[in-house]
C-alpha positions in Angstrom: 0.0 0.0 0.0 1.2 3.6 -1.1 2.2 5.5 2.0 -0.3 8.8 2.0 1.9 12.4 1.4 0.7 14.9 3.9 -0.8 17.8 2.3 -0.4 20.4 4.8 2.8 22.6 4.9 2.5 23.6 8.6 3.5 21.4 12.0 0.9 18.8 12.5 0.4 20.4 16.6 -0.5 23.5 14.9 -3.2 22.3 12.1 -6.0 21.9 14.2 -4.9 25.0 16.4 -5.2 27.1 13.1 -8.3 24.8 12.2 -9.9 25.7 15.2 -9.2 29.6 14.4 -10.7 29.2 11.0 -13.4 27.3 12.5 -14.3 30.2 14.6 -14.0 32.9 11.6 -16.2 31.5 9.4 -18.7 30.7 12.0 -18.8 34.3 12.6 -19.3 35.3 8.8 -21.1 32.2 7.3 -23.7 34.4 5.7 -21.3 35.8 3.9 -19.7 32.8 2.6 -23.3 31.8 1.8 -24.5 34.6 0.4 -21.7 33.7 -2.1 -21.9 29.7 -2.2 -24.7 27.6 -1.1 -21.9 25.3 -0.9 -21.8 26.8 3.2 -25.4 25.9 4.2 -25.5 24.1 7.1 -23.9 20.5 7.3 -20.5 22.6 6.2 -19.6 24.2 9.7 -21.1 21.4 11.8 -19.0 18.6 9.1 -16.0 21.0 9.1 -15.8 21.3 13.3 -16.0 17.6 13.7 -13.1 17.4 11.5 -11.2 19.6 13.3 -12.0 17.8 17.0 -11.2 14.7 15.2 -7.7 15.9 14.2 -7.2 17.6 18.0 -7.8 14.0 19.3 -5.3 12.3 16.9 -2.6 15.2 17.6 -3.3 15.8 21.0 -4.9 12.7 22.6 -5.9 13.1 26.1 -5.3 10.0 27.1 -1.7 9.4 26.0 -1.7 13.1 26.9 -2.2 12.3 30.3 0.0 9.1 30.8 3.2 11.3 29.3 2.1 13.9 31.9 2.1 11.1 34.9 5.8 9.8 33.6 7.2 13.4 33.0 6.4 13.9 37.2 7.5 11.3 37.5 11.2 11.2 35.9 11.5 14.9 37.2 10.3 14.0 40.1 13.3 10.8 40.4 16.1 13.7 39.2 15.4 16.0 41.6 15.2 13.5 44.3 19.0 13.1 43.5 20.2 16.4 44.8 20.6 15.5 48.1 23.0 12.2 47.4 25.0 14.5 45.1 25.5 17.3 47.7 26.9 14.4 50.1 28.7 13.0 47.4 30.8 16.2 47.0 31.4 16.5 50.4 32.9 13.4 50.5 34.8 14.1 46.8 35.9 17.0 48.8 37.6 15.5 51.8 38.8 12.4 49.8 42.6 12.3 48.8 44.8 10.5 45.7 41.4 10.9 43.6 42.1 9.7 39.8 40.8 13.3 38.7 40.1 16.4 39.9 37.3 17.0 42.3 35.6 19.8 39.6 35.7 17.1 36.9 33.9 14.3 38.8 30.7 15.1 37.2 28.3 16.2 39.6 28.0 19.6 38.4 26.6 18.2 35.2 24.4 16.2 36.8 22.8 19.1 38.4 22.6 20.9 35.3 20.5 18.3 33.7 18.1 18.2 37.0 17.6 22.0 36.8 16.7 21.7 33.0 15.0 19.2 33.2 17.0 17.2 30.4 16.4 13.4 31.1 18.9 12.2 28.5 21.9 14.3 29.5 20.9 13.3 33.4 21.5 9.6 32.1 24.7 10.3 30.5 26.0 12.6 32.8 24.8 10.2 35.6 26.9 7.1 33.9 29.9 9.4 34.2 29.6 10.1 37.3 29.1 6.4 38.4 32.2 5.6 36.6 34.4 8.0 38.5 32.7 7.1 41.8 33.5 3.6 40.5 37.1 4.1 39.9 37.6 6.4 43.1 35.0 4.5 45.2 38.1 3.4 48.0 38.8 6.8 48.4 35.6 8.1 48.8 34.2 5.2 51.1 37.6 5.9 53.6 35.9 9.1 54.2 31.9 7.7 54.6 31.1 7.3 51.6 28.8 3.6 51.4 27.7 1.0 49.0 24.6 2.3 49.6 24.5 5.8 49.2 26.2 4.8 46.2 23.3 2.6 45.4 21.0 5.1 45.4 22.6 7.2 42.9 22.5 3.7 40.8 18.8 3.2 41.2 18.1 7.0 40.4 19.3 6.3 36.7 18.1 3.5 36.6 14.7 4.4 37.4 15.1 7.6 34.8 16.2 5.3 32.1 13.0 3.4 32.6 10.7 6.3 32.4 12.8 7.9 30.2 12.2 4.6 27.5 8.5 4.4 28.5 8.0 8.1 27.8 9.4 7.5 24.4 7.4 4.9 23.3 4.4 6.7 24.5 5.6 9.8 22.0 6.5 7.5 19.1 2.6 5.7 19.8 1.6 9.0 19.6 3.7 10.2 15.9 2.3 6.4 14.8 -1.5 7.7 15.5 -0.6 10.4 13.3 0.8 8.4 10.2 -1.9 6.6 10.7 -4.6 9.4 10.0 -2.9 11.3 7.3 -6.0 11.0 5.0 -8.1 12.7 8.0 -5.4 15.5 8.3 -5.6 16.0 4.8 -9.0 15.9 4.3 -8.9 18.8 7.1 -6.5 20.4 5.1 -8.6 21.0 2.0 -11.5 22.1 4.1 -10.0 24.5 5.5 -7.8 25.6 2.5 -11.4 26.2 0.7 -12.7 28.2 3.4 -9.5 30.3 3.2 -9.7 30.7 -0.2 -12.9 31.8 -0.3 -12.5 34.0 2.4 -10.1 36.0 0.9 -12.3 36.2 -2.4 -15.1 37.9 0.0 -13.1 40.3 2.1 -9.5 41.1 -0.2 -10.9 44.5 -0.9 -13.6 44.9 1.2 -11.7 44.2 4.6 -8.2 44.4 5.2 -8.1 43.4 9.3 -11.1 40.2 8.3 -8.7 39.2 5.4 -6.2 38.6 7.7 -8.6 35.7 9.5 -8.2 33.8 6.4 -5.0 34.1 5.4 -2.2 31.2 6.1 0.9 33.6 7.2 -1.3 35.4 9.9 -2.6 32.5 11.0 0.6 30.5 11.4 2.0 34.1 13.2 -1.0 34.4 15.7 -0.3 30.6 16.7 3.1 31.7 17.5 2.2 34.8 19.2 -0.3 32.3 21.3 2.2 29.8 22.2 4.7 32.6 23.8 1.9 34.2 26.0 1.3 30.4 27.6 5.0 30.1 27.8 5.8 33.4 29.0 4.7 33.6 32.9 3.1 36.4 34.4 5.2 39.3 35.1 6.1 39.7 39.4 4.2 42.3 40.7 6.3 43.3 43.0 5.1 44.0 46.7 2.3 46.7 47.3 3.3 50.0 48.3 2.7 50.6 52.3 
């Protein structure tokens, strides 16, 4: 079986986003559109909106949505759970003597670096260098407290990631296969909404600057963007109230 080209030319997380937009624009001027097609009348909108919540729940799908979210917490959760064993652990890199390498190169600092970030794949290869020199200077260190076990836990902590780390992958590459697996939907979203953007322009090019603009591609794509940053973007400190 021939494997489907996708149509659309913009991020498949941002097709139903701008679908939704469009969705919402010609709602709000449908008698226009019919006044100029009876191709519009009524099932268009209510066909073309179940297209679009279709596509949301192959892009976005709550479910998976919400098992990524659980392991994310998770993983973080694991990393950060770390920080105490590595503060120990350079106390004791501190006080040990005839280390193989320098105390600064041990590692930990990198370790903590991923943590902060939140980077689950430089924590795991960070973490195996660590364990390696902890490994090679573990004498040392355990001559000044430093046990099996506090070792251990610094052992079970990638570990643990790795696994999360792996099971939050194949939920993500589930997720991309969902996708692949409903490009004829997508497209067929695609055209719909190309059509309505086409036609909008026809109706408003001359007539409407600012409504033009609610049906064409590049202000679209730029108001998803300009969406995106305000969620991203927190909310400025207010500072504390005058007296």
């Amino acid at each position: 079986m021939k494997e489907l080209k996708k149509k659309f030319n913009v991020s498949v997380e941002d097709l139903p986003v701008i679908a939704g937009f469009v969705a919402t624009s010609f709602e709000s001027n449908q008698a226009d559109f019919i006044s100029y097609s009876p191709d519009y009348q009524e099932p268009y909108l209510t066909n073309y909106k179940a297209k679009v919540a279709s596509v949301e729940e192959i892009v976005f799908p709550k479910k998976v949505a919400d098992e990524i979210k659980v392991v994310t917490e998770r993983l973080n959760g694991t990393m950060e759970a770390t920080r105490d064993a590595l503060n120990r652990l350079e106390g004791y890199v501190g006080k040990a003597v005839n280390l193989s390498i320098k105390p600064a190169d041990f590692g930990i600092k990198e370790v903590r670096k991923a943590i902060t970030v939140g980077d689950a794949e430089k924590f795991l290869s960070s973490m195996k260098n660590l364990l390696s020199n902890i490994e090679a200077n573990f004498t040392q260190l355990n001559e000044k407290g430093f046990t099996a076990e506090a070792k251990e836990i610094l052992v079970n902590a990638r570990i643990n990631v790795k696994a999360d780390n792996d099971l939050q992958n194949t939920k993500l590459n589930g997720k991309a296969a969902l996708v692949e697996s409903n490009v004829e939907l997508l497209n067929g979203l695609w055209d719909n909404m190309s059509d309505i953007l086409k036609t909008g322009k026809i109706l408003y090019q001359t007539k409407d600057k600012s409504k033009t603009a609610e049906f064409t591609m590049t202000a679209l794509k730029t108001r998803v963007k300009q969406e995106r940053k305000k969620k991203e973007t927190p909310p400025e400190d207010p500072g504390t109230p005058a007296a």
